[in-house]
Phi, psi and omega in degrees: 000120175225171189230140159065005171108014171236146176337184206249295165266023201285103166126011202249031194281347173268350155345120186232354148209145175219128161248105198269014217269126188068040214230006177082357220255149180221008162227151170240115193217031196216031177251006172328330190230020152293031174336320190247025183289138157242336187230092215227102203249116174233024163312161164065355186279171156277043192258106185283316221240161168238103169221201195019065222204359163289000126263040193271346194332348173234020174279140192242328178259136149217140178247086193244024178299210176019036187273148192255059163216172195239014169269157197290165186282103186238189212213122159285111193303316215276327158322305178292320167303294185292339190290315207311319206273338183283305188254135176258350147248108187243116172270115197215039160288140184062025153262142176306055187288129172267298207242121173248039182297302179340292212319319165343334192262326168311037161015304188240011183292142195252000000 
């Protein structure tokens, strides 16, 4: 996601939330420099995959229901990784997830 050729978030690390809900968005590929996201509401999108989240280390919530694609839901290990010591909440009602063994990693989800 970029707006005039430039990232989306670019220059945004002390940002501590965003709500993307309904936006069309089908990659997440623009929290790179969202260092200090703690909160990430991405509902209602075209989103398959939980990716770009690898500097992501204090996000504690995400919010990924109701996405409007019908390829199964997959997971970026490297994503799952910086998240995993962090988010205590993941909401990911009606996506087509097949296999959530990935989830295992998440630590602290309450």
């Amino acid at each position: 996601m970029t707006f005039i050729g430039q990232p989306a978030f670019k220059g945004c690390k002390n940002i501590l939330q965003i709500n993307l809900f309904s936006n069309m968005i089908q990659k997440m590929d623009c929290f790179e420099e969202c260092t200090k996201l703690q909160k990430l509401y991405l509902e209602g999108n075209s989103i398959s995959r939980l990716e770009g989240l690898q500097n992501c280390q204090a996000l504690q919530e995400l919010y990924l229901g109701n996405q409007k694609v019908k390829r199964p839901f997959t997971f970026d290990e490297y994503s799952l990784a910086a998240i995993s010591h962090s988010v205590t909440l993941l909401d990911m009602p009606n996506v087509n997830m097949i296999e959530c063994k990935a989830l295992y990693y998440l630590e602290n989800l309450n």
